[in-house]
N, C-alpha and C positions, 0 to 999 in steps of 0.2 A: 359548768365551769365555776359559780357562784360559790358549790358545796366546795368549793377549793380553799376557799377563803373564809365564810362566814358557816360556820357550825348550828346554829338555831335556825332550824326550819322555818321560824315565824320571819326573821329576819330573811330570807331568803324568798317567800312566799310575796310581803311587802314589797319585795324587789322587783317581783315576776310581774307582780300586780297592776307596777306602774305599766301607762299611755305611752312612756318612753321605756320600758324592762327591756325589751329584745334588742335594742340597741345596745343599753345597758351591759348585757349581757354579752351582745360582740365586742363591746370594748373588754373588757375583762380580759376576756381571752386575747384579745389584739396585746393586749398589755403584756398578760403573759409569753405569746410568741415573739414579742420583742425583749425580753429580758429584766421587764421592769420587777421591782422590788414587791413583795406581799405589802409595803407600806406605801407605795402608790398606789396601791387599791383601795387599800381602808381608808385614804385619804382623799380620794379623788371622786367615791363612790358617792358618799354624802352629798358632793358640789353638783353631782349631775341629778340626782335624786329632788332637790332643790331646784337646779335649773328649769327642770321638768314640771314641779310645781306651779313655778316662775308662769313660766311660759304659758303652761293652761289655765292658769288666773288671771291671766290678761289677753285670752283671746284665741292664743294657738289651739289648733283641729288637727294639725296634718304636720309631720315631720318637714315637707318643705315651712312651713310656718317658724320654724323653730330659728333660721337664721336674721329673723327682723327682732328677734328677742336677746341677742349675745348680750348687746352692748349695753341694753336699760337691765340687765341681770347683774354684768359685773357691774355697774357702778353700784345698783342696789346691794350687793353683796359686801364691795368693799366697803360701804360704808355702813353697812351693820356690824360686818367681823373687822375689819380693820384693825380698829381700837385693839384688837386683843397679839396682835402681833408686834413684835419690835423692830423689824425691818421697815424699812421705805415702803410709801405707797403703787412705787412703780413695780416692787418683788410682790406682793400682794396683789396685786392684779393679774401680772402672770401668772400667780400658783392659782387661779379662780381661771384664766382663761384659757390657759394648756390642756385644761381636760375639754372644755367644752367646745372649742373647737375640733380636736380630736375625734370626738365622736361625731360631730355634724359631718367630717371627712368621710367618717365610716360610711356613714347614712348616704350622702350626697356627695362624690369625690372629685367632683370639680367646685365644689367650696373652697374659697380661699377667704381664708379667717387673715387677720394683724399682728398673730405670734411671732416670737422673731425668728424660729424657723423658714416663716416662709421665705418665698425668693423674693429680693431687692425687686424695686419693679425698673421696667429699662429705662437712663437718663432721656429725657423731652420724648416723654412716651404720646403727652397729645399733643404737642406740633407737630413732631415726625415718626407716627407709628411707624411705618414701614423700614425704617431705617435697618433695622437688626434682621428682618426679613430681607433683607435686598442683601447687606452682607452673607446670611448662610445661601439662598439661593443662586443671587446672580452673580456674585462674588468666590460663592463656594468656599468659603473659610471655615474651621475647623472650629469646635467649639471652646475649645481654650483660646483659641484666639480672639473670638468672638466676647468672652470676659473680659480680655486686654480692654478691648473696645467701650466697654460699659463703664471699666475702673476709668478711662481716663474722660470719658464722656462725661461722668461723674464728678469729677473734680469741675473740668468746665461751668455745668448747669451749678454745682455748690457758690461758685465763684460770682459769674452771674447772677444769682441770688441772693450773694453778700451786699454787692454793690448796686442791689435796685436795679436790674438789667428784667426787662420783662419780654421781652418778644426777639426772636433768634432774627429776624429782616432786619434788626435793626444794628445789628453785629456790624462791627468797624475794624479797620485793621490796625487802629489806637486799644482796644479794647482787649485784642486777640493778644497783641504784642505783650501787656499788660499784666495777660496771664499767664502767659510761656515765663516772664521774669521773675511773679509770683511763685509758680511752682518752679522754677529751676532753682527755688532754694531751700526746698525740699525734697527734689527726686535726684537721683544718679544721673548721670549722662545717658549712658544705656537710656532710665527711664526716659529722659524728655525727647529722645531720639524717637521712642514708642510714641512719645504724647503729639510729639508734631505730625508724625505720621498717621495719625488716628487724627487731628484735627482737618490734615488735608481731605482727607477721604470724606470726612461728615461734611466738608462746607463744598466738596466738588457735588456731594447729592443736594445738598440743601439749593447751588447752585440749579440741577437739573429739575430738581423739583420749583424751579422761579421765585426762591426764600430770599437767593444772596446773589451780590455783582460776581462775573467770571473769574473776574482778580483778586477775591478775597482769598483763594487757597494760596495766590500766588504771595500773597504777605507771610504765611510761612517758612520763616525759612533752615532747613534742619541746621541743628548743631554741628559747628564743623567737628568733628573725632578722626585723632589721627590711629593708623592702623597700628595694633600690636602697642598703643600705648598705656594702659594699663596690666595693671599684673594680674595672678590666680589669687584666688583667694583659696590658697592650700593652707593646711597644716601638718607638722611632721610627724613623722611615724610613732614618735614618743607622748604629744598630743592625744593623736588616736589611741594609745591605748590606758590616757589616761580618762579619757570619755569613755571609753568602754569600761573603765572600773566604776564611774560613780552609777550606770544601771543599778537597779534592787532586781536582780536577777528570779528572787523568791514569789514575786507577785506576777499575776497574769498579765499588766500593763508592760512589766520587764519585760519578762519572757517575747512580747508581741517588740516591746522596739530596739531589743538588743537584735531580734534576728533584722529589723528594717534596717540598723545601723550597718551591721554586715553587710548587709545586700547594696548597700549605697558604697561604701566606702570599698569592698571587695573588687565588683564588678564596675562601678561609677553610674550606676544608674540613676536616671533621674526619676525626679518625685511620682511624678505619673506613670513612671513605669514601674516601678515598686504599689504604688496604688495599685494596677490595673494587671495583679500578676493575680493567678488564678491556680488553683489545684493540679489541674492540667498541664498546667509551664515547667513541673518539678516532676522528670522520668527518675525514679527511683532504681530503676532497676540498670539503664543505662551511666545512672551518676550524673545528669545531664541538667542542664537550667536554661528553658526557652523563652525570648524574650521576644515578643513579635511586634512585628509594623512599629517601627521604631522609625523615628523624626526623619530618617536619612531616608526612611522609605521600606526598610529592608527588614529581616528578623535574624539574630545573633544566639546561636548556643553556645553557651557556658561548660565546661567540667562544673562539677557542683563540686565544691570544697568540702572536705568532711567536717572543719567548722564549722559554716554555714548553714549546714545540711543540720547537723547535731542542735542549732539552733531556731531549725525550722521545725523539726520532730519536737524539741522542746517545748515551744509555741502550739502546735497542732494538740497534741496531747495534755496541757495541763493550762495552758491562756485563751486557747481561739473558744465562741462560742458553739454553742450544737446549730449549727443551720444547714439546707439544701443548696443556700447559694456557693457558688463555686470559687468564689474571689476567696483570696489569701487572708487579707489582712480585715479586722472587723475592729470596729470600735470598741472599750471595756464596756463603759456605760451604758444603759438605755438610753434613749431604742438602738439596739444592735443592729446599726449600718454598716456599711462598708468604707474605710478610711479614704478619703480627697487625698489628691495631690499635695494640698494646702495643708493640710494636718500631716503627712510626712513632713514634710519640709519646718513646721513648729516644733515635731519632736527630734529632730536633729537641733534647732536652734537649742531647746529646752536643755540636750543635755550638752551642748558646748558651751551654757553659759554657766550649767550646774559645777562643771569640771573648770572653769573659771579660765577659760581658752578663748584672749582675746582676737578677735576674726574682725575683721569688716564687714556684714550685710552675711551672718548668719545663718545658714540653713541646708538644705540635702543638696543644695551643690557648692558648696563648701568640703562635700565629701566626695563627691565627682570631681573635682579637684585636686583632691587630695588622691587620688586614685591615679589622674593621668600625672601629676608629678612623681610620682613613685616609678611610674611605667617608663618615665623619661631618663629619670635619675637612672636605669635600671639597662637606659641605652638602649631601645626597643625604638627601634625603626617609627617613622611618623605615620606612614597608612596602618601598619598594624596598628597602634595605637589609636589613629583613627576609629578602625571596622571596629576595636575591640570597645572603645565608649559609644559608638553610634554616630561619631561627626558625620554630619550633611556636609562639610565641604575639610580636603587638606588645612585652610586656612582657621581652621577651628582649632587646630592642634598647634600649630605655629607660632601664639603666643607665649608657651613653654620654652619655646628654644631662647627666652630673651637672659633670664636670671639662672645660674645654680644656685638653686632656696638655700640650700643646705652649706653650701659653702660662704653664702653672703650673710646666714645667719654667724656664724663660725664667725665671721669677719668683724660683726655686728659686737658680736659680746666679747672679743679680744681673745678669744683660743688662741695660744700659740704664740701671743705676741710677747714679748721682755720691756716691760717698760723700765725707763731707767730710775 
């Protein structure tokens, strides 16, 4: 893999030579199977070639050796090359520590290096390890749900440690109060609905594990929300197709989110299901579009639209990368992943604010929205429209029946009216 890249045998030979080469040398090709550039090679090769140095001038024998040497590496590193960059000293440490932990991954892959790849660690992980184990086990919760959990645990512990809060026994229901008000002026309703709900559950364990009094869950108390009182966050048909003009259709990142935008706004699919669609889900020969184990529980076939379809063939053919994996959608960039739920839902925000379409709370269900208004406006019975987005319950649809968008927009801008 080396002769790939570096043309001089001497140069290559050097490479082999080193205590660290065959490492070395899996990275290369690691690099290449994920898509990365000829110029993260030639750039990256040097920093580990060096590390290796590093490391057996100060003692390293044996590749486990090599992970007590990251962190006296980069500081040494950055502060001999540093000087010669013009970016920040925190972009200069990550271009020195992206490879080398990388390869320590290769070598040993339960290494976990500081990159900000890696995963967040879980909130009050040493007072209450167990917590996120007790949720997927005895709880049996899903693992998106089990995120919800960590983002608003998150905020908590941040909070706590603004205001000098050291030990979770000592938690009060002046303090808990404190923070629901704090964040209620920053989350949606929706949100703090989730966050009091995630605070009961943490402080009913915290109680069983002997942390907190019986009566602390009972200090929260959820937001009252009235039913059906908020609206969709739709947009109208003329919207939609002015977000679909500003895509650049001509480059492989287009090609990849005009077909995601289809598939959201066509069908109302949510983000995780456009993420988690696979090669397999798309019968070409029937015209068909399989969506499975969907929230409601159940799986829904589609006709495939021959737009949609024209824009999946588009995508496959001239955007997606060369890989074995079966998922649909893949990142442009190195390393060629597979796109999160959460990066759908950015590139819906990305092009409703390019197309300068004002929305509230932005993102791929802004276009599943847009999808059941259309379905409604269009007089389509409510369980149909149900089965056909995937509602878990009638009452999911039932917020549609409040506004006609289209005629209170009309109303909004004076269509029709003679002023005197």
């Amino acid at each position: 893999m080396l002769e790939r890249y570096f043309f001089k045998p001497d140069t290559i030979d050097r490479l082999q030579s080193l205590w660290i080469g065959e490492p070395i040398e899996r990275y290369v090709q690691w690099l290449t199977e994920h898509g990365y550039a000829a110029r993260n090679v030639y750039r990256r090769v040097p920093i580990l070639r060096q590390f290796g140095e590093f490391a057996q001038q100060h003692g390293a024998k044996s590749y486990p050796d090599l992970q007590t040497h990251v962190e006296p590496f980069i500081s040494h590193w950055v502060r001999e090359h540093g000087k010669h960059y013009e970016k920040p000293p925190r972009w200069v440490e990550h271009e020195v520590r992206t490879p080398v932990e990388q390869l320590l991954q290769l070598i040993s892959p339960d290494f976990k290096g500081l990159g900000r790849s890696r995963r967040i660690q879980n909130p009050f992980h040493e007072e209450v390890p167990a917590f996120f184990s007790f949720l997927r086990l005895d709880r049996g919760l899903r693992e998106t749900s089990i995120l919800h959990y960590g983002h608003y645990l998150r905020l908590l512990e941040a909070y706590l440690r603004g205001i000098g809060f050291i030990r979770l026994t000592d938690l009060t229901p002046a303090v808990l109060s404190a923070f629901v008000i704090e964040s209620s002026r920053k989350l949606s309703r929706s949100s703090i609905t989730g966050l009091c709900s995630t605070l009961r559950v943490f402080l009913r364990y915290l109680h069983r594990e002997g942390m907190a009094e019986s009566a602390l869950s009972g200090a929260i108390e959820h937001p009252r929300r009235y039913r059906l009182s908020d609206l969709p966050r739709s947009i109208s048909w003329e919207e939609v197709r002015r977000m679909l003009e500003v895509v650049d259709r001509r480059s492989a990142l287009g090609k990849r989110d005009y077909a995601i935008l289809l598939l959201l706004v066509t069908y109302g699919l949510r983000g995780c299901e456009v993420a988690g669609m696979t090669l397999d889900h798309i019968d070409w020969k029937r015209e068909r579009l399989l969506v499975p184990e969907r929230k409601a529980g159940h799986n829904t076939a589609y006709p495939l639209s021959s737009v949609v379809g024209e824009a999946i063939v588009d995508y496959l053919k001239h955007g997606r990368p060369e890989t074995s994996d079966r998922l649909l959608f893949f990142r442009v960039l190195a390393p060629r992943r597979p796109l999160t739920p959460t990066t759908i839902s950015q590139r819906a925000t990305h092009y409703l604010r390019k197309a300068g379409i004002p929305v509230r709370r932005p993102g791929s269900h802004t276009l599943r929205h847009t999808c059941v208004q259309r379905l409604v406006d269009a007089e389509f019975s409510f369980k149909i429209i149900g089965d056909y987005v995937g509602h878990t319950s009638p009452s999911s649809t039932q917020i549609y029946t409040k506004v006609a968008v289209e005629a209170l927009r009309e109303v909004a801008l004076g269509y029709g009216e003679d002023l005197p």
